[in-house]
C-alpha positions in Angstrom: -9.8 -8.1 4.6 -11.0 -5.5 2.1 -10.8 -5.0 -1.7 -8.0 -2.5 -2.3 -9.8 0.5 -3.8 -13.3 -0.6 -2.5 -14.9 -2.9 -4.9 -17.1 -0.2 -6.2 -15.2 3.0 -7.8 -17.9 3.8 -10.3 -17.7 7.7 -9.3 -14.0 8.1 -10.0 -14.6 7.1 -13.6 -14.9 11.0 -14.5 -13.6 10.2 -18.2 -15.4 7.5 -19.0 -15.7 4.1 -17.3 -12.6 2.2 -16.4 -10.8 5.8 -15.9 -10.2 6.0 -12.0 -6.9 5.1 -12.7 -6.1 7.9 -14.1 -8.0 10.4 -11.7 -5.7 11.8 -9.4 -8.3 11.2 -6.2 -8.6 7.7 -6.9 -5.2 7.1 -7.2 -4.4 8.3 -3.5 -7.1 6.7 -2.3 -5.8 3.7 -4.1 -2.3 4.1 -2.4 -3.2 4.7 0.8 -5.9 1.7 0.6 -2.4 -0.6 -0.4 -0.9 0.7 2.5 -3.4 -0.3 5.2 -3.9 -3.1 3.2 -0.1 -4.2 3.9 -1.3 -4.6 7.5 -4.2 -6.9 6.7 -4.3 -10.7 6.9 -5.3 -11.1 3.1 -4.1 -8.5 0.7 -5.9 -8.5 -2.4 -7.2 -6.2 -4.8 -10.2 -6.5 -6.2 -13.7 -5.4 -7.5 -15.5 -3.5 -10.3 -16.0 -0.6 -12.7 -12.1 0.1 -13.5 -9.2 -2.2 -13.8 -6.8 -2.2 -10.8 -3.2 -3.4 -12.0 -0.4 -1.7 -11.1 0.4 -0.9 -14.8 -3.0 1.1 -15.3 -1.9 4.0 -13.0 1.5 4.4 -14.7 4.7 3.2 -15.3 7.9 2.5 -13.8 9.6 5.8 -12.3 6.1 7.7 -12.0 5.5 8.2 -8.0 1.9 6.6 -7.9 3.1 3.3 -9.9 6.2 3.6 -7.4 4.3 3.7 -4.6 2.2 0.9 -5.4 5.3 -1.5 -6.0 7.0 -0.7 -2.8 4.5 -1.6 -1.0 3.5 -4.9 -2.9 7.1 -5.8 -2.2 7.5 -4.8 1.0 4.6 -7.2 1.6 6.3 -10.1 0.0 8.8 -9.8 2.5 7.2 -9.7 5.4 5.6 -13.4 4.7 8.1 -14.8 7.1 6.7 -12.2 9.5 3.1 -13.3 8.5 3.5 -16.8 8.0 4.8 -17.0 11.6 1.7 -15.2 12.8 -0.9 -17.5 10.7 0.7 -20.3 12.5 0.3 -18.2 16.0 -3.4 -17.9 14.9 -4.0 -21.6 14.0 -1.8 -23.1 17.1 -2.6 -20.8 19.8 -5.5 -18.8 19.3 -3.6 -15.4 18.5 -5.0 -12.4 16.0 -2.8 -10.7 13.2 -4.6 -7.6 14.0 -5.5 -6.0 17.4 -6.8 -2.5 18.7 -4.4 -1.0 20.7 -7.0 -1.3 23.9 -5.5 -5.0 23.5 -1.6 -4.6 24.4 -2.1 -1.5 25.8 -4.5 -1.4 28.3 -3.3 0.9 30.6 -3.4 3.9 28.0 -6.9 5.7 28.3 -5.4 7.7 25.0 -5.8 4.5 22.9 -8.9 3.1 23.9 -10.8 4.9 21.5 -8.4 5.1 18.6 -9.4 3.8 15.2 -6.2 4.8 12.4 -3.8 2.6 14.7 -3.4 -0.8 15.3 -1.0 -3.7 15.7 0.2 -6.3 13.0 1.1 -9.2 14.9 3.3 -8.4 18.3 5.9 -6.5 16.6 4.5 -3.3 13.7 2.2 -0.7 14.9 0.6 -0.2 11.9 -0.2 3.6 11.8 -1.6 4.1 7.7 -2.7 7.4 6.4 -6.4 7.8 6.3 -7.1 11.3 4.7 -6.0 12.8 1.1 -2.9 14.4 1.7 -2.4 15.6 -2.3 -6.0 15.6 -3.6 -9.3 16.9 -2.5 -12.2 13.9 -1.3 -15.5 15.4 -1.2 -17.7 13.0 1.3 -21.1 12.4 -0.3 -23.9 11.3 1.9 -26.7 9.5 0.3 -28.2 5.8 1.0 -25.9 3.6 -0.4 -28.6 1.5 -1.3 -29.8 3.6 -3.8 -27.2 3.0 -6.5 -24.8 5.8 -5.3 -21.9 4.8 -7.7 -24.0 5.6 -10.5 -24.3 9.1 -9.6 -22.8 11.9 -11.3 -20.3 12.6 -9.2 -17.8 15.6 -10.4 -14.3 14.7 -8.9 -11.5 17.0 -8.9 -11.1 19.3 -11.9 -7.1 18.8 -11.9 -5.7 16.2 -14.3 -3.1 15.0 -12.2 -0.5 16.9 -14.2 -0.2 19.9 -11.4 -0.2 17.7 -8.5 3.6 17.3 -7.1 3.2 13.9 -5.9 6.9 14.2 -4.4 6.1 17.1 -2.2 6.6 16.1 1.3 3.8 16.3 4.0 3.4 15.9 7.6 1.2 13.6 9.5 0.7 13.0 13.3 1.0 9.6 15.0 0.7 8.5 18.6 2.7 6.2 20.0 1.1 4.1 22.9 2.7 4.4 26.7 4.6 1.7 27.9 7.8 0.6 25.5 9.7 2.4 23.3 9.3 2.3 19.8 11.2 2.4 16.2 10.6 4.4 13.0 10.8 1.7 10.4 11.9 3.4 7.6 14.1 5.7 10.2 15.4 3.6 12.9 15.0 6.7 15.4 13.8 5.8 18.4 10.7 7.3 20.3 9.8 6.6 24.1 6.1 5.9 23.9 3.1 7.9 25.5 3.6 11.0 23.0 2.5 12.1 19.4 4.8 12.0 17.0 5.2 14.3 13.9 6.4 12.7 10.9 7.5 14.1 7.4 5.9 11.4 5.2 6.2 10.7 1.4 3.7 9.3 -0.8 5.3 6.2 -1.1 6.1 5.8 2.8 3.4 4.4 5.0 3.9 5.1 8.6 4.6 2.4 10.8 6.6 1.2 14.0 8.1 -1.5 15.7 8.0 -2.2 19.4 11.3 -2.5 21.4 12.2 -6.2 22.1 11.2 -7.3 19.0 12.9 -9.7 16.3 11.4 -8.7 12.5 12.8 -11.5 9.8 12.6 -10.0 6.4 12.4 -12.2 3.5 13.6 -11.6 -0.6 11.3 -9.6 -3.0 9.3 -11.9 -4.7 6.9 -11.8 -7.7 5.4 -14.3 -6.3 4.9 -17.0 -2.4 7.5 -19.2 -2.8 9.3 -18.0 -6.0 12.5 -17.8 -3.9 13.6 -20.0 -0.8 14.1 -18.5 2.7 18.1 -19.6 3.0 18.8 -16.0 3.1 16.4 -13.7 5.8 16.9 -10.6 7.3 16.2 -10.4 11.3 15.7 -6.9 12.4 16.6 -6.5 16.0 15.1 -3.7 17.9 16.9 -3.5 21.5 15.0 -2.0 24.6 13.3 -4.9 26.2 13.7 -8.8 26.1 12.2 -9.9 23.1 11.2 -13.3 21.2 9.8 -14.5 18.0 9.5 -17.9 16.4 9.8 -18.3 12.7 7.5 -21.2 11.4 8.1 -23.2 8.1 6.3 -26.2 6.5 5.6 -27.4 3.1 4.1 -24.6 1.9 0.6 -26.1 0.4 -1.4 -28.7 2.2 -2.6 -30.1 5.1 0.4 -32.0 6.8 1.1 -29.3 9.0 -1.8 -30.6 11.1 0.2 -33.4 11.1 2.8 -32.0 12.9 5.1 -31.6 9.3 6.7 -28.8 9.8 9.9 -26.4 11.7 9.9 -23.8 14.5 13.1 -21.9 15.0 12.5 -19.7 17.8 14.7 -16.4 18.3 15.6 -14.9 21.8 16.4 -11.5 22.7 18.7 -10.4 25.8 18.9 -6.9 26.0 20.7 -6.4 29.4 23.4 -9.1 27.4 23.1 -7.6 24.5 22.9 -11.3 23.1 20.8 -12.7 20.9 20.4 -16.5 20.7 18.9 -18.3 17.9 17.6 -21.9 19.2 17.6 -25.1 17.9 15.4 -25.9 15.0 12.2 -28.2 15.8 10.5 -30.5 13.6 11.0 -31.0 10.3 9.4 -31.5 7.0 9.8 -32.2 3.4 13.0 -30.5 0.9 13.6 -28.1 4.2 16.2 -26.6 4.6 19.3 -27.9 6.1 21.7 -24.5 6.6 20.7 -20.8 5.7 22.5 -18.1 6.2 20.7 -15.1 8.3 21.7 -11.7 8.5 20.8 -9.6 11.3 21.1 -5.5 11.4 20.3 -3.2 14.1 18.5 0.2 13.9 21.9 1.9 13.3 22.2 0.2 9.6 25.1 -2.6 11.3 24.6 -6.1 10.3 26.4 -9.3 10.5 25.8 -12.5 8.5 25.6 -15.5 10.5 25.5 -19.2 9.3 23.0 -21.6 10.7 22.8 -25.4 10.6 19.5 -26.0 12.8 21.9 -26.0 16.5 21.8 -23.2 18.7 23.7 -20.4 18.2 24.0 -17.2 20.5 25.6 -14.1 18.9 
């Protein structure tokens, strides 16, 4: 976990304090901060010397406030995704986020590698770590000495002559081994290669292993402002591939009692089938049928109704 932004941002305030917001360098930093943050076990922004909600670098239709939203609600609906990982973590000892050494131990190119990493068994997480639109000067100074109170000049532009919507290019290396998905794409990549990617202010870049099953949840302002009778899986064929979606209460303890659901997902890519098991356990006001749509890299989908018995599609 980290505070989105840092918690101190004392030397963006270059009009006065509480103005980072409106400096163009903090404002990527900002972004790209969100975007690793989407990747991160907690996702919170927090900390001092400027305010940090999303309304304070813009509005609406302005392509740093648009970049914050969609990735504030892309995180919303990956909390089936993350949910289901929290209870790998509690149940059976698993992480949310590895080094690549860690699935990929036969790649010498990844054992060193520090901007790439994986959320969970599925994303590749692959976030943009230098400016791309703004200049960053690196100051070097003890940072026990009170550095955010320095006079530090940022960049002379306003913002105003930045094109925020140009696109850019970053490279990405895909670890050996599987092949892998562009999320945003659906092109495939065989791994063991760098990638070049034409990337977007608003587009973080990340991947998803072959053989995985991705649920996708509703935009929400909010955890548990809309019930999960309607997810998204995304299936990525390949390899075999299995995922089990957890549910309970939603607050409390009781889970430690055993009050809660598993639904676990399998899929059979020599087949081409995917079977969606019977649901296990059960808790409180769950949910007896839910729909669940599932869509391949391609764009197809097909809506499927499901009662809690086994269904193979």
């Amino acid at each position: 976990m980290t505070d989105i932004g840092g918690f101190f941002c004392g030397s963006y305030n270059t009009k006065g304090r509480g103005s980072a917001p409106k400096n163009p360098q903090f404002q990527e930093l900002y972004v790209r901060w969100m975007q690793y943050g989407l990747f991160c076990p907690v996702f919170r922004s927090h900390g001092a010397d400027a305010p940090r909600e999303i309304w304070q670098f813009g509005k609406k239709g302005e392509p740093v406030y648009d970049a914050i939203e969609k990735m504030i609600r892309l995180r919303y609906r990956l909390i089936p995704y993350l949910y289901s990982i929290a209870w790998q973590v509690t149940s059976a000892n698993d992480s949310y986020m590895r080094p690549l050494f860690s699935d990929f131990a036969a790649d010498k190119k990844v054992w060193d590698m520090t901007d790439e990493f994986m959320f969970g068994h599925s994303i590749l997480a692959a976030p943009i770590v230098n400016p791309q639109y703004t200049e960053e000067k690196v100051i070097r100074t003890d940072a026990m000495t009170g550095w955010d109170h320095q006079d530090v000049k940022g960049q002379k532009d306003d913002g105003n002559s930045i094109n925020w919507q140009e696109k850019k290019y970053a490279t990405k290396y895909l670890p050996k081994g599987t092949l892998w998905y562009d999320f945003w794409t659906g092109k495939r990549y065989k791994g063991g290669q760098n990638v070049t990617l034409e990337t977007t202010l608003d587009q973080v870049p990340m991947f998803i292993r072959a053989g995985s099953i991705l649920p996708l949840g509703p935009e929400m302002q909010y955890v548990g402002e809309k019930r999960w009778d309607h997810l998204e899986l995304h299936i990525y064929p390949g390899a075999d591939g299995t995922f089990t979606l957890y549910e309970d209460e939603g607050d409390g303890y009781h889970y430690e009692e055993g009050i809660y659901t598993t639904i676990t997902f399998h899929w059979n890519d020599k087949a081409r089938k995917l079977t969606i098991g019977q649901r296990k356990g059960q808790y409180p006001g769950m949910l007896q049928q839910r729909r669940f749509t599932i869509i391949w890299p391609d764009g197809s989908s097909q809506v499927v109704t499901y009662d809690g018995k086994e269904i193979t599609i």
